[in-house]
FILO-437056 format. One record per residue (C-alpha): residue in one letter; x, y, z. Coordinates in steps of 0.25 Angstrom, whole numbers, padded with zeros to 4 digits, always signed. Layout:
residues N
AXYZ;...
This chain:
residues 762
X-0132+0001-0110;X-0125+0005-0096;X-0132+0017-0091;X-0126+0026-0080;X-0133+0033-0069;X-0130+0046-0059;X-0129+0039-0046;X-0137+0048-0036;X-0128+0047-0025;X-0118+0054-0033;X-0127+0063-0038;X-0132+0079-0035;X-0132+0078-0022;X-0115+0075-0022;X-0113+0089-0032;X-0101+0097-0026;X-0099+0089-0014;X-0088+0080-0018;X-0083+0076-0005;X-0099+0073-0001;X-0096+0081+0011;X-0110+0091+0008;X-0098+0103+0008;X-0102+0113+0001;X-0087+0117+0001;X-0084+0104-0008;X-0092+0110-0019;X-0083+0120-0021;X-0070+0110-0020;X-0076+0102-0029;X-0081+0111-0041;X-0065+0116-0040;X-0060+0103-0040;X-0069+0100-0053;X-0065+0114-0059;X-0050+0110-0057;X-0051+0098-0063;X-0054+0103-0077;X-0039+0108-0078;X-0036+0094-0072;X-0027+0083-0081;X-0028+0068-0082;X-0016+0057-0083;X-0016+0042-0086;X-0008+0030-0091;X-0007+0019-0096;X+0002+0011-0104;X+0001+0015-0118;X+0012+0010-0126;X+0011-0003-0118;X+0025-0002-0114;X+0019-0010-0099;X+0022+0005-0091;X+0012+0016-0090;X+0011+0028-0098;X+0004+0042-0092;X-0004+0053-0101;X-0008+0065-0096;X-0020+0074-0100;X-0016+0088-0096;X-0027+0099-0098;X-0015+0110-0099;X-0004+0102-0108;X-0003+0093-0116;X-0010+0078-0117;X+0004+0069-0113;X+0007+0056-0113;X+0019+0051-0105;X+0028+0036-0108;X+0032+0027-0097;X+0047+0026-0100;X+0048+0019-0087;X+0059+0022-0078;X+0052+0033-0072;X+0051+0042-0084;X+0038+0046-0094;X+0041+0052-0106;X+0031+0061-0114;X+0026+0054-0126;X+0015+0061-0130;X+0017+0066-0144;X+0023+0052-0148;X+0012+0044-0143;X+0001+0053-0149;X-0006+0059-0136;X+0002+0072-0138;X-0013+0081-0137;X-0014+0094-0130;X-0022+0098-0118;X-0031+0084-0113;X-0034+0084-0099;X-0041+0070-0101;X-0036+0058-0103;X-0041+0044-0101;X-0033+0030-0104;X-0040+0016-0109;X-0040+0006-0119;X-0052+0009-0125;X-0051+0002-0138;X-0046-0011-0133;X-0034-0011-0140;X-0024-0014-0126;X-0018+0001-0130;X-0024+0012-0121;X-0030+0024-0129;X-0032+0038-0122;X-0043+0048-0119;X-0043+0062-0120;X-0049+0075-0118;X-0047+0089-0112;X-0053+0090-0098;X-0063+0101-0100;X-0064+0102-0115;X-0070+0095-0126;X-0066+0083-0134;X-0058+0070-0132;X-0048+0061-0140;X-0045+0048-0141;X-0032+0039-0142;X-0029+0025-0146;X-0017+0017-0140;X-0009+0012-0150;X+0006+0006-0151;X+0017+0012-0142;X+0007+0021-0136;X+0004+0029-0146;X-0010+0034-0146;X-0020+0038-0158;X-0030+0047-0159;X-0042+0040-0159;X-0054+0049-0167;X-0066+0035-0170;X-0073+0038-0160;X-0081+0050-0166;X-0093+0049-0157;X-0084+0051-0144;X-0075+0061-0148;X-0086+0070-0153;X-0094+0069-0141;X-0083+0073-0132;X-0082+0085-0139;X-0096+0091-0135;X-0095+0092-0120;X-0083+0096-0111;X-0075+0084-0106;X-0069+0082-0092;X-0065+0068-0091;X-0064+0056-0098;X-0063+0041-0097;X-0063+0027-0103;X-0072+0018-0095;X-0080+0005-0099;X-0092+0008-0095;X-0102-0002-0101;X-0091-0013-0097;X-0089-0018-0113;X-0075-0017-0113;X-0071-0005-0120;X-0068+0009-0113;X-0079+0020-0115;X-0077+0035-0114;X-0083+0042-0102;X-0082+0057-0104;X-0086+0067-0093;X-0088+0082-0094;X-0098+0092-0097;X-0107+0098-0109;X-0108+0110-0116;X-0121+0113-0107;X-0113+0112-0095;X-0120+0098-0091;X-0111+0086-0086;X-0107+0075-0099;X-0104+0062-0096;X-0102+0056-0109;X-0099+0041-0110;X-0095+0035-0124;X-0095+0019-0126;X-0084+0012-0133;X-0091+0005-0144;X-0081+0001-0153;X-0067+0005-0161;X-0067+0020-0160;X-0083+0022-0157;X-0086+0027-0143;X-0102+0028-0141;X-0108+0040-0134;X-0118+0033-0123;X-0117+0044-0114;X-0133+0043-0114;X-0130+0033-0103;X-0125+0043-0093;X-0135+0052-0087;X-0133+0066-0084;X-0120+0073-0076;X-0114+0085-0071;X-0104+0091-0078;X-0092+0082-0074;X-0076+0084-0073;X-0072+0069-0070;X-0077+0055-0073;X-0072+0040-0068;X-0079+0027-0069;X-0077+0017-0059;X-0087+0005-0055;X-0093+0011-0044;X-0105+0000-0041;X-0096-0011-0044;X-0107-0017-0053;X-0097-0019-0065;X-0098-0005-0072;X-0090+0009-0072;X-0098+0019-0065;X-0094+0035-0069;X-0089+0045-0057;X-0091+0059-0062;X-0084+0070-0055;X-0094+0083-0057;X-0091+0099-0061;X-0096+0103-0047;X-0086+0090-0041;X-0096+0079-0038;X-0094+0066-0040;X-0105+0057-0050;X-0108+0041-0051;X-0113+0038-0062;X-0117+0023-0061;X-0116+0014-0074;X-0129+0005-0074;X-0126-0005-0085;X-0112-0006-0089;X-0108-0020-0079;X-0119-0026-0091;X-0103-0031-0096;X-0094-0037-0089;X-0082-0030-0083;X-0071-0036-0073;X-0063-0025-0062;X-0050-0028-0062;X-0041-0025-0047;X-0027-0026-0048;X-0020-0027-0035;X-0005-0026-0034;X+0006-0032-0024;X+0006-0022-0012;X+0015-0029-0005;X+0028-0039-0011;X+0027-0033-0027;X+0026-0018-0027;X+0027-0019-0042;X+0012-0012-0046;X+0002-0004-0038;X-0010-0010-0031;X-0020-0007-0040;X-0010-0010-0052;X-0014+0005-0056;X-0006+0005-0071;X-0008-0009-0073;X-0014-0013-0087;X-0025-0024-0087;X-0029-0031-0099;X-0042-0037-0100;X-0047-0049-0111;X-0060-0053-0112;X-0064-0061-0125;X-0060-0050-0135;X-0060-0039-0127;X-0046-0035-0121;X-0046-0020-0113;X-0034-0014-0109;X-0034-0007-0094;X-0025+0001-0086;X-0028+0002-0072;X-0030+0014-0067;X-0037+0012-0054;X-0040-0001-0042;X-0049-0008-0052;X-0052-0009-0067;X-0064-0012-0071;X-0065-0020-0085;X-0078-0022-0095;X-0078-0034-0101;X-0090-0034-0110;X-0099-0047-0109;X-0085-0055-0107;X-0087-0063-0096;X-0073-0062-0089;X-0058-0057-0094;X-0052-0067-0100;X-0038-0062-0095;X-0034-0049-0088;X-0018-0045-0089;X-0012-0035-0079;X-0001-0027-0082;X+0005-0022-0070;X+0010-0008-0069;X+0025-0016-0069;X+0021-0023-0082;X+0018-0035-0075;X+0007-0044-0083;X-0003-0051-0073;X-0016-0060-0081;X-0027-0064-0074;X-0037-0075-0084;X-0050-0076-0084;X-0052-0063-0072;X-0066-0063-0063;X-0075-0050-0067;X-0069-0044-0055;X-0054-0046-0053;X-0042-0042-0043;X-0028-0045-0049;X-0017-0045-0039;X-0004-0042-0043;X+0003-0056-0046;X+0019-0056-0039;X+0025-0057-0054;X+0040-0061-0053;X+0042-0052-0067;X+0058-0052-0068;X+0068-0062-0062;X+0078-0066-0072;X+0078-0078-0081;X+0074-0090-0076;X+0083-0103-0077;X+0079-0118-0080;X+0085-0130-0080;X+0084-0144-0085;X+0082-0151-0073;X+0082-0167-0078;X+0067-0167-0081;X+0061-0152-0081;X+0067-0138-0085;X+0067-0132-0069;X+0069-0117-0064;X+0082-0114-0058;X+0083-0101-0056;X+0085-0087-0061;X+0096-0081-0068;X+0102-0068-0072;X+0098-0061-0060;X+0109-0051-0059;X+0105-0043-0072;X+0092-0033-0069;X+0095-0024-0084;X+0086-0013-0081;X+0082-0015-0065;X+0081-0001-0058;X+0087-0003-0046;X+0086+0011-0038;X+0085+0024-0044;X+0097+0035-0044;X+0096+0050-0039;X+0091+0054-0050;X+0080+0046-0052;X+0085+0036-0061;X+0085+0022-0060;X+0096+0013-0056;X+0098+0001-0064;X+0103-0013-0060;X+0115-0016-0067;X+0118-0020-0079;X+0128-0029-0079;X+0124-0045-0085;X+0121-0054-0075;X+0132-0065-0073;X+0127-0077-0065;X+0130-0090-0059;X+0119-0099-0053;X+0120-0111-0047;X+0108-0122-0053;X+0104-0129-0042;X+0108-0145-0042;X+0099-0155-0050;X+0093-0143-0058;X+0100-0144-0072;X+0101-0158-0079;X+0106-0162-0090;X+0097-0166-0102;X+0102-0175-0115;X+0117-0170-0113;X+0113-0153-0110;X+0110-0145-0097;X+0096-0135-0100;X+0093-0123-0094;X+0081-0114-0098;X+0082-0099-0096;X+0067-0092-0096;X+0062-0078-0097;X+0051-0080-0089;X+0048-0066-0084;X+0048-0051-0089;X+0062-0051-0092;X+0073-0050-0102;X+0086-0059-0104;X+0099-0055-0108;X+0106-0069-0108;X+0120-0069-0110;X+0127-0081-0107;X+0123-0093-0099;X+0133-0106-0093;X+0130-0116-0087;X+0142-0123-0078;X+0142-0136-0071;X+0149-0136-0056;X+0154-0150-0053;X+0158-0153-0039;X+0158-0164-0029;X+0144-0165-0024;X+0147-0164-0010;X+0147-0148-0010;X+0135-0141-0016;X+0137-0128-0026;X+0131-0114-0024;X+0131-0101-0032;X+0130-0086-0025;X+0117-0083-0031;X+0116-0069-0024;X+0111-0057-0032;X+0124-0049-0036;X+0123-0037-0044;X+0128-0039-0059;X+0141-0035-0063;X+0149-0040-0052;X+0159-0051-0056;X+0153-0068-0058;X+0160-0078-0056;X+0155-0094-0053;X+0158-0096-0038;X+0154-0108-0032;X+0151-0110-0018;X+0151-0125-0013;X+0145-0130-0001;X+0147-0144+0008;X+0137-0145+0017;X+0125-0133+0019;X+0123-0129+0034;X+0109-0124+0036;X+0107-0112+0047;X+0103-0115+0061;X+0092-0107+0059;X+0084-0096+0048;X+0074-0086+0054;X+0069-0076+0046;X+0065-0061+0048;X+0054-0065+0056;X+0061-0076+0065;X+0054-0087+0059;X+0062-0098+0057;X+0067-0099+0041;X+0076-0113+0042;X+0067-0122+0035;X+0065-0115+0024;X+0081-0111+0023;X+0086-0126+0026;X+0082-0133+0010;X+0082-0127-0005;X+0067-0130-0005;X+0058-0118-0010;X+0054-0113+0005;X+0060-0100+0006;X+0060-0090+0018;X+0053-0078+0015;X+0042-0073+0021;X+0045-0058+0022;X+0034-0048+0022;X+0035-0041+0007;X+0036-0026+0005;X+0028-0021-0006;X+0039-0022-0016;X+0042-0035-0023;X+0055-0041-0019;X+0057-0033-0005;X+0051-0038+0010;X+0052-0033+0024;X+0065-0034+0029;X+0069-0049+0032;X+0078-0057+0040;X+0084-0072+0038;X+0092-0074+0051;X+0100-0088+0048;X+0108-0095+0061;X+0120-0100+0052;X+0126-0109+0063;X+0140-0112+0068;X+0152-0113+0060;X+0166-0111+0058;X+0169-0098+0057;X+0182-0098+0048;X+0174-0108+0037;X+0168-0101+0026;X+0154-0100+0028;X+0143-0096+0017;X+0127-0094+0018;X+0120-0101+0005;X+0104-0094+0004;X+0096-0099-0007;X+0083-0090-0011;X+0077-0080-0022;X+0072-0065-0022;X+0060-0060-0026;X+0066-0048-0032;X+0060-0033-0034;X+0060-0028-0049;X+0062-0016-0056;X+0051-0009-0052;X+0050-0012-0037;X+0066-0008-0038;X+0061+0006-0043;X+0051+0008-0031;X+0061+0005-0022;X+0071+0014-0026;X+0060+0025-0025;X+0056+0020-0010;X+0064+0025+0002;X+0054+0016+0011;X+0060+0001+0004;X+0074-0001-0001;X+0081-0017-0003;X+0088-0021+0009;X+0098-0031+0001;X+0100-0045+0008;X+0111-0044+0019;X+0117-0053+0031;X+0119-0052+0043;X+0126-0056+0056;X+0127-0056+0069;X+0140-0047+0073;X+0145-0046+0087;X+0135-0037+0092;X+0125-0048+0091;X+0118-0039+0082;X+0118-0041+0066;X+0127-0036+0054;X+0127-0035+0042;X+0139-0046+0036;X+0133-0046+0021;X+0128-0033+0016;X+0123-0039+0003;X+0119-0054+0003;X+0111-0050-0010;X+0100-0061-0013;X+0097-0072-0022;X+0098-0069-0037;X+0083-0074-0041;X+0077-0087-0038;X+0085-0098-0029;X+0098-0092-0028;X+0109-0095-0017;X+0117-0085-0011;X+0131-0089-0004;X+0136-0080+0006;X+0148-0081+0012;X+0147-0078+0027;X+0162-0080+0033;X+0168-0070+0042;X+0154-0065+0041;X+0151-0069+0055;X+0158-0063+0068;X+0150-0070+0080;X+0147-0083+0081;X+0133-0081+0077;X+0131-0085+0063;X+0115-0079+0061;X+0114-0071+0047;X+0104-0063+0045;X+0100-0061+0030;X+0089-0047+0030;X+0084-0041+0016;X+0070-0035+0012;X+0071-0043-0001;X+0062-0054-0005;X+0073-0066-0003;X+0067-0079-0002;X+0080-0089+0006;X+0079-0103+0002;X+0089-0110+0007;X+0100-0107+0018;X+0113-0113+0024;X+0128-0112+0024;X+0141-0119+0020;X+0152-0118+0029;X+0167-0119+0024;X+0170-0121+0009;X+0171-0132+0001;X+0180-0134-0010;X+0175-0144-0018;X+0181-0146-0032;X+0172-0139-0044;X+0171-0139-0059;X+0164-0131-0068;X+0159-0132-0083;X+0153-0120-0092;X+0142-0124-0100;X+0137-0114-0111;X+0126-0114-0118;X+0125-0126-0130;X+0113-0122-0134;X+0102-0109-0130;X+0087-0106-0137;X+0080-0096-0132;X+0065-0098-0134;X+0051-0093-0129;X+0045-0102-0119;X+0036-0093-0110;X+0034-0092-0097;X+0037-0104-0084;X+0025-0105-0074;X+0030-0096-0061;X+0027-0100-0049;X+0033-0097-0035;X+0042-0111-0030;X+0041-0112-0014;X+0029-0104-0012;X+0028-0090-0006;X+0042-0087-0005;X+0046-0095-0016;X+0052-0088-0030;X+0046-0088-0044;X+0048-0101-0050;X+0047-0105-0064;X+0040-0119-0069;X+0047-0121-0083;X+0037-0132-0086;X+0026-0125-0088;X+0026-0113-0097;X+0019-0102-0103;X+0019-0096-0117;X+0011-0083-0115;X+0018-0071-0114;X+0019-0067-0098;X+0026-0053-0098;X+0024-0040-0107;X+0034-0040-0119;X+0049-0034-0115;X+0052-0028-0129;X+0064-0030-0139;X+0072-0040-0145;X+0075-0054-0141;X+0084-0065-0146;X+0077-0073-0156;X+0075-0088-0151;X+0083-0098-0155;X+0097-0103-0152;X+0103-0092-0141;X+0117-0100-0139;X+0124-0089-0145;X+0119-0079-0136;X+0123-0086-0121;X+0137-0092-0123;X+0143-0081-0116;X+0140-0066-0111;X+0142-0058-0123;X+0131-0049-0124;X+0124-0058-0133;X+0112-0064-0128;X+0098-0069-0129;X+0087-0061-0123;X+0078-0067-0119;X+0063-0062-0116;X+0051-0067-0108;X+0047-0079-0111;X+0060-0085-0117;X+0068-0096-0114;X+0083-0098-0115;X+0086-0113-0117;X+0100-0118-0115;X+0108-0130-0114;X+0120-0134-0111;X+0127-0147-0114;X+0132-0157-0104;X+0142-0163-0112;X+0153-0154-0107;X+0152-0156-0092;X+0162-0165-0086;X+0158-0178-0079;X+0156-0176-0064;X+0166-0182-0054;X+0161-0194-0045;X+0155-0186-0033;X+0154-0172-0041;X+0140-0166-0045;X+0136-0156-0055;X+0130-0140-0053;X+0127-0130-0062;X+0128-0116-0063;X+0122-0108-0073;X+0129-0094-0077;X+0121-0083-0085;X+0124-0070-0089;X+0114-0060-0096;X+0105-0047-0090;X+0088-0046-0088;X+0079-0037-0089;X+0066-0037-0084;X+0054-0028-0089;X+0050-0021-0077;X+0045-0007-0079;X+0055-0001-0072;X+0067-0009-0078;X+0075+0000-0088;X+0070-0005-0103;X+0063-0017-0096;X+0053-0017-0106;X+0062-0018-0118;X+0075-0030-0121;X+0085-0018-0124;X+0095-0012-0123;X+0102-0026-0124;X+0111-0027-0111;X+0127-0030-0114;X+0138-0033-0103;X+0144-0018-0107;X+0134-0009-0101;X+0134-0001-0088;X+0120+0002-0086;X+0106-0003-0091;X+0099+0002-0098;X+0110+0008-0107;X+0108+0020-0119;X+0114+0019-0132;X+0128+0020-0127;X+0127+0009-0117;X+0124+0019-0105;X+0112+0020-0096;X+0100+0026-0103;X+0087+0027-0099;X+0076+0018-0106;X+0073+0022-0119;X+0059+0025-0121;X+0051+0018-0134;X+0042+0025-0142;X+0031+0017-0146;X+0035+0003-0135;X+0045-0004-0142;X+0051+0000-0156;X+0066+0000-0156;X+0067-0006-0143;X+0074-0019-0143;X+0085-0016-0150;X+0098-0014-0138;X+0106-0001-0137;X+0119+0003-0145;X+0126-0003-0133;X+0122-0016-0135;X+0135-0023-0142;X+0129-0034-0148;X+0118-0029-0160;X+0122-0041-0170;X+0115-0050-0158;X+0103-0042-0159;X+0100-0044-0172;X+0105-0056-0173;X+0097-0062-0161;X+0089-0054-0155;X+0077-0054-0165;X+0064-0057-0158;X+0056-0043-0156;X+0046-0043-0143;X+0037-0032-0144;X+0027-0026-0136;X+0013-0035-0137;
């Protein structure tokens, strides 16, 4: 068995000289900083009721033991009583799974006092008090208790209990108890020699040889090693995480909160990181078989068949960015792009004067996007599109068209794809051009010349701007385009083609609280008669998602013969494709509706990602190649059965699929109905979709849940029982009585009727 040994050079000769200064005025600091400490408290957390947000508790030597839920949004609430931890005075307590059960258990005790308990995790957080282990509970009665923690110290895979104090004689205890099995903790404190009396004990691996070493804190304020000679005799594995510093934003560096899971065989260990480095015993398993990081924002990360010693770096997750579109291509279903990307249902977007956050609104998205020539074809008499929910999102998918554009094929079709904020009126507007007139030249902030990746749509995209530390924003850039000569008094319009790598929920909440960093929202300029520049379009807005074009009109904009624009944001935009069409064609048009003939939603899992262009190129979906297993934590509530959907997307009624990670919408729409193409003509396609998102960030308002169903009536979102907005309603226990939407949903019949498939919490 491991034994432990008093490390001399910790030893006597350090006794009330903390600082190691040979001060004899740091004896008395010291012995008043150990008497204070008696009266001193301890906090902790962890996710209890597996909800995928951290939970505190705190021990308080003069009040009661307390247990505070994360309700997110910036509020805890006291749940003590409900969740069984409502015990008087403690003073200790101590987090860990120590039964292996993926629920983390407590340990407590009052700091300067006999006696311990134990709790087991259970469902919803709910603790029990755990009274097996007899051996344990009546030893720690016999001496007085200052500190307590769970460490694995023989590295078997099962938390032991270390508990440091002092004995009825006034000698030092150190007391150390092996887990051996369901509700049996061994005393094998024979293994640890003799001590002082101490106040506070913490185990760390101080010789990097593989095992937990114990630091004692002393009555008099001295500091003891005490070296474990044995337990690296099993195998272990450290575990670093290390988060983006610069670029993401979204977790801390250490991933302090994060929860790590560990299998190895049949030993699974539940962890929640606390500090730089956890250190993992793995018995006489060889290696982990898979390690799965829950990131303090929810994000899962797996890393298979880790080393004994293993950093993991924080992968750049792309976790919400709308549903993605398909389509039938002539041989292979292809990604398009991605839709619904006016509707945020839940996103903070600043915070009020009170504190508050400030929502996105929540108005359905109404959109038109233009799919790019060649990309749909038809197949045995129908046009197939595929909309997937490959990310940790949920779909509200109201109505979906599809509309052939004919026109003579000497002028090409384009859409305005900018970002405009929902609620605003839509309307198809089709913007043709003749012939496409490149600038003369494209330099970017740096004066590096940008014009060969701007002259072709082909995956090379100007964007290298130094990141900030948050996900989505960059130092302040500049895209200085030459337009050339031109008519003054022709209508002239600039046509940029790219996608933005957008913050999220959480980053938008650090911002708001930040008076360093703040969005500076695309904007062009031009040169005024000063020779200097001017602002000409205040908001140019950006792209809405992956390759999206925006059209801007620039006539009258100019007042110099100088036609330079300058385009300057600190948003991640990635441009494309550049150029300009000068005067306004007028070429003849016909448009056809297409609904749905048939829609089947369906589980399919998850498309291989991948970045298209390199570096600067945006997430990109490969539908041919898929994955089953589930990728994202379960968003709880009810879904619409699978099956045949038609019913559901005809038209925006309220009425809708939803549709959850994983899924698939399938639709078809039949070519019979399209008229023949005149002699010189060619056919496009628009696609319009209408429905909301909601990602499950934890800081999006009841991101973690499918309700309350949103409806084309509401103000605000979330809403309370009478349609207003309410602040999240908090679930007892995780999940009971959640799915089901609010009063002010109009449409009940369609959730019983359709939605019937429950997802809950794994």
């Amino acid at each position: 068995s491991p034994a432990a040994a008093g490390d001399a050079a910790a030893g006597d000769a350090a006794a009330g000289d903390a600082a190691g200064t040979g001060d004899p005025g740091a004896e008395s600091g010291s012995q008043a900083v150990g008497a204070a400490s008696a009266a001193l408290g301890t906090a902790a957390f962890g996710d209890f009721d597996d909800d995928d947000d951290l939970d505190f508790v705190v021990a308080a030597p003069a009040g009661p033991f307390r247990l505070y839920d994360n309700e997110r949004g910036g509020r805890l609430a006291e749940r003590s009583a409900e969740r069984g931890v409502n015990a008087e005075r403690q003073g200790i307590v101590a987090v860990g799974d120590y039964n292996n059960d993926g629920l983390l258990d407590l340990l407590a005790a009052l700091r300067g006092s006999a006696g311990l308990t134990l709790r087991l995790g259970g469902s919803g957080g709910v603790f029990e008090s755990d009274e097996r282990p007899e051996t344990l509970l009546a030893e720690a009665t016999r001496f007085t208790i200052h500190d307590a923690i769970f460490v694995d110290f023989d590295n078997d895979g099962w938390l032991d209990i270390a508990l440091a104090g002092e004995s009825p004689g006034g000698g030092g205890a150190l007391r150390l108890f092996h887990n051996a099995g369901p509700g049996r903790f061994d005393d094998v404190s024979h293994i640890v020699p003799e001590v002082p009396p101490l106040r506070r004990v913490a185990a760390a691996d101080f010789g990097s040889d593989g095992d937990l070493d114990f630091f004692a804190s002393t009555a008099e304020g001295s500091v003891r090693l005490l070296r474990n000679e044995g337990g690296n005799g099993n195998r272990y594995l450290n575990v670093r995480l290390v988060g983006l510093s610069t670029g993401s934003g979204k977790n801390n560096h250490f991933g302090i909160g994060s929860k790590v899971e560990v299998r190895a065989g049949a030993l699974y260990r539940t962890l929640v990181v606390t500090g730089p480095e956890i250190h993992v015993g793995l018995g006489q398993r060889a290696q982990a078989d898979v390690i799965r990081v829950r990131w303090p924002n929810g994000v899962p990360q797996n890393i298979l068949y880790s080393d004994a010693n293993q950093s993991i770096v924080e992968e750049q997750i792309l976790k919400g960015s709308c549903p993605t579109l398909f389509a039938w291509n002539g041989e292979r279903f292809e990604f398009v792009t991605d839709i619904l990307w006016k509707s945020a249902l839940g996103m903070p977007v600043g915070l009020m004067a009170r504190g508050d956050a400030l929502y996105a609104p929540p108005h359905a998205s109404q959109e038109y996007l233009r799919i790019p020539p060649g990309a749909l074809r038809e197949r045995d008499g129908s046009y197939e599109l595929r909309i997937t929910d490959e990310l940790w999102e949920v779909f509200y998918i109201d109505e979906v068209d599809l509309i052939a554009v004919d026109h003579p094929d000497s002028v090409d079709i384009f859409l305005d794809e900018r970002f405009v904020p929902p609620g605003q009126e839509t309307s198809l507007r089709l913007h043709q051009t003749a012939h496409r007139r490149r600038p003369l030249s494209a330099t970017d902030h740096l004066g590096r010349d940008a014009l060969p990746a701007l002259s072709a749509l082909d995956d090379i995209y100007v964007g290298d701007f130094e990141p900030l530390r948050y996900q989505g924003m960059s130092e302040l850039h500049d895209l200085v385009l030459d337009l050339g000569d031109f008519d003054p008094g022709q209508p002239v319009r600039l046509y940029l083609r790219g996608w933005i790598f957008p913050t999220d929920a959480s980053i938008n909440v650090a911002l708001s609280q930040s008076s360093a960093l703040a969005t500076v929202m695309p904007h062009l300029q031009v040169i005024g008669t000063d020779g200097e520049w001017e602002t000409a379009v205040a908001e140019l807005s950006f792209p809405s998602g992956k390759n999206k074009t925006i059209v801007q009109d620039l006539t009258g904009l100019f007042s110099t013969p100088d036609h330079r624009v300058r385009i300057r944001t600190n948003m991640n935009i990635y441009w494309d494709e550049v150029f300009i069409s000068v005067g306004t064609p007028a070429a003849p048009t016909r448009l056809t509706v297409l609904e749905p003939a048939a829609a089947d939603l369906r589980y399919r899992g998850f498309s291989r990602e991948y970045r298209k262009g390199g570096r600067s190129g945006p997430p990109w979906f490969d539908y041919g190649t898929v994955s089953e297993e589930p990728r994202w934590r379960p968003i709880v509530g009810r879904y619409t059965r699978y099956g045949d959907v038609l019913p559901l997307v005809g038209e925006a009624d309220d009425r809708y699929p939803i549709m959850a990670p994983g899924d698939e919408l399938a639709l078809r729409f039949d070519a019979g109905g399209l008229p023949d193409l005149p002699e010189g003509w060619t056919r496009d396609f628009v696609i319009y979709t209408e429905g909301w998102l909601k990602d499950a960030d934890m800081n999006t308002a009841a991101g973690w849940k499918v309700g309350p169903l949103p409806f084309h009536g509401m103000s605000r979102y979330p809403f309370g029982e009478a349609g207003e907005a309410d602040g999240e309603t908090s679930l007892p226990g995780g999940e009971a009585g959640l799915a089901r939407p609010g009063a002010a949903y109009p449409h009940p019949e369609v959730v019983e009727a359709w939605h019937t498939r429950e997802v809950r919490r794994r």
